[in-house]
C-alpha positions as CSV (number, residue, x, y, z in Angstrom):
1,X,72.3,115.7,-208.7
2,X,71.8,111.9,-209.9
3,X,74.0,109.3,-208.4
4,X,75.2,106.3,-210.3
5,X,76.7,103.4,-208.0
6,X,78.9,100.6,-209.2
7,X,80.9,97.7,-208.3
8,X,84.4,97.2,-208.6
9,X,86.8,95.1,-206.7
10,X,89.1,96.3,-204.1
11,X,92.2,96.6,-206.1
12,X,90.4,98.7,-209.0
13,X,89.0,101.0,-206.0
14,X,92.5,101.3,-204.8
15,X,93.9,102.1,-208.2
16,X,90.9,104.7,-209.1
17,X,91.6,106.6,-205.6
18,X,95.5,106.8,-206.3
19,X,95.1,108.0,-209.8
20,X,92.8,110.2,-208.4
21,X,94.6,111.6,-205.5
22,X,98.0,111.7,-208.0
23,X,95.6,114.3,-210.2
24,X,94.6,116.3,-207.0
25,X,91.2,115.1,-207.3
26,X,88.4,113.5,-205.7
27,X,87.5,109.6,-206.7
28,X,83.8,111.4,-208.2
29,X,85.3,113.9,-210.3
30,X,88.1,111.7,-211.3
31,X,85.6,109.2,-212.6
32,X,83.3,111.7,-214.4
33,X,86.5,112.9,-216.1
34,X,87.0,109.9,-217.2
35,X,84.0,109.1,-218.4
36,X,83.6,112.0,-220.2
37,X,86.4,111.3,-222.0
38,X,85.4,107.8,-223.1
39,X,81.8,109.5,-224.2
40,X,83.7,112.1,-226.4
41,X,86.4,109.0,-227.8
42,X,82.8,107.5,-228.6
43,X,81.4,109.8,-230.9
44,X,82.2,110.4,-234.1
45,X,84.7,113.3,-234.6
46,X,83.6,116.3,-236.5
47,X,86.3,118.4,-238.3
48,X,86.8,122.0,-238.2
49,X,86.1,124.2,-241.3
50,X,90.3,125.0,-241.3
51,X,90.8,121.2,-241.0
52,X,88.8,120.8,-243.9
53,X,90.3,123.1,-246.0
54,X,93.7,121.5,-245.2
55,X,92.5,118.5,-245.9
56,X,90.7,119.7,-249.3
57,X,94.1,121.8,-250.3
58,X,96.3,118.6,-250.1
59,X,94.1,116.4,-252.2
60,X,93.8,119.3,-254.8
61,X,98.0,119.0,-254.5
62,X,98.2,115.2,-254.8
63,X,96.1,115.8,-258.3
64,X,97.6,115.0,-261.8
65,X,96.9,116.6,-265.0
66,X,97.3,112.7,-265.9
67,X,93.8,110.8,-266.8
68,X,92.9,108.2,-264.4
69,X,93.7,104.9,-265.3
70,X,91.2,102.6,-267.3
71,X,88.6,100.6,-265.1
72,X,90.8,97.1,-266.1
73,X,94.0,98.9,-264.9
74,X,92.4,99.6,-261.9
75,X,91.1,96.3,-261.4
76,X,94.3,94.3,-261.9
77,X,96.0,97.0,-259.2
78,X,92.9,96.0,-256.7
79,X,94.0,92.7,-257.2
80,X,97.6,92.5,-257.3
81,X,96.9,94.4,-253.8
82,X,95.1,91.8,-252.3
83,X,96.7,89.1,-253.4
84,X,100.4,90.9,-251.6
85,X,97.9,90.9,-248.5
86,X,97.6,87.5,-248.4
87,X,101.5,86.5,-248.2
């Protein structure tokens, strides 16, 4: 198996190995957990067919029978918006 070697000061070493020892793990496979987990935080997320159907049921909720509003409505609403952002 590859090796990667790194330096960190003595405090962070310190701090890694305690963590480590609090999880009941060894510094290596403390440090490949955690950087597993900043490789999966990384990557986009990709949403499950359920979560999509959630997601798909509550927009078709959130629907009116209403027509949208006109393109200068919507407009001065942009506006108004950013303009409330700015104070």
């Amino acid at each position: 198996m590859p090796r990667i070697h790194f330096v960190v000061s003595e405090t962070a070493k310190i701090a890694y190995h305690a963590e480590a020892s609090r999880a009941g793990k060894s510094m290596g496979e403390w440090m490949r957990e955690a950087a597993d987990e900043k490789l999966a935080a990384a990557r986009p997320r990709k949403f499950t067919v359920e979560e999509l159907a959630r997601f798909n049921a509550e927009c078709d909720a959130r629907r009116s029978d209403q027509p949208e509003p006109d393109w200068d409505e919507s407009r001065r609403v942009i506006a108004e918006s950013r303009l409330a952002g700015l104070g």
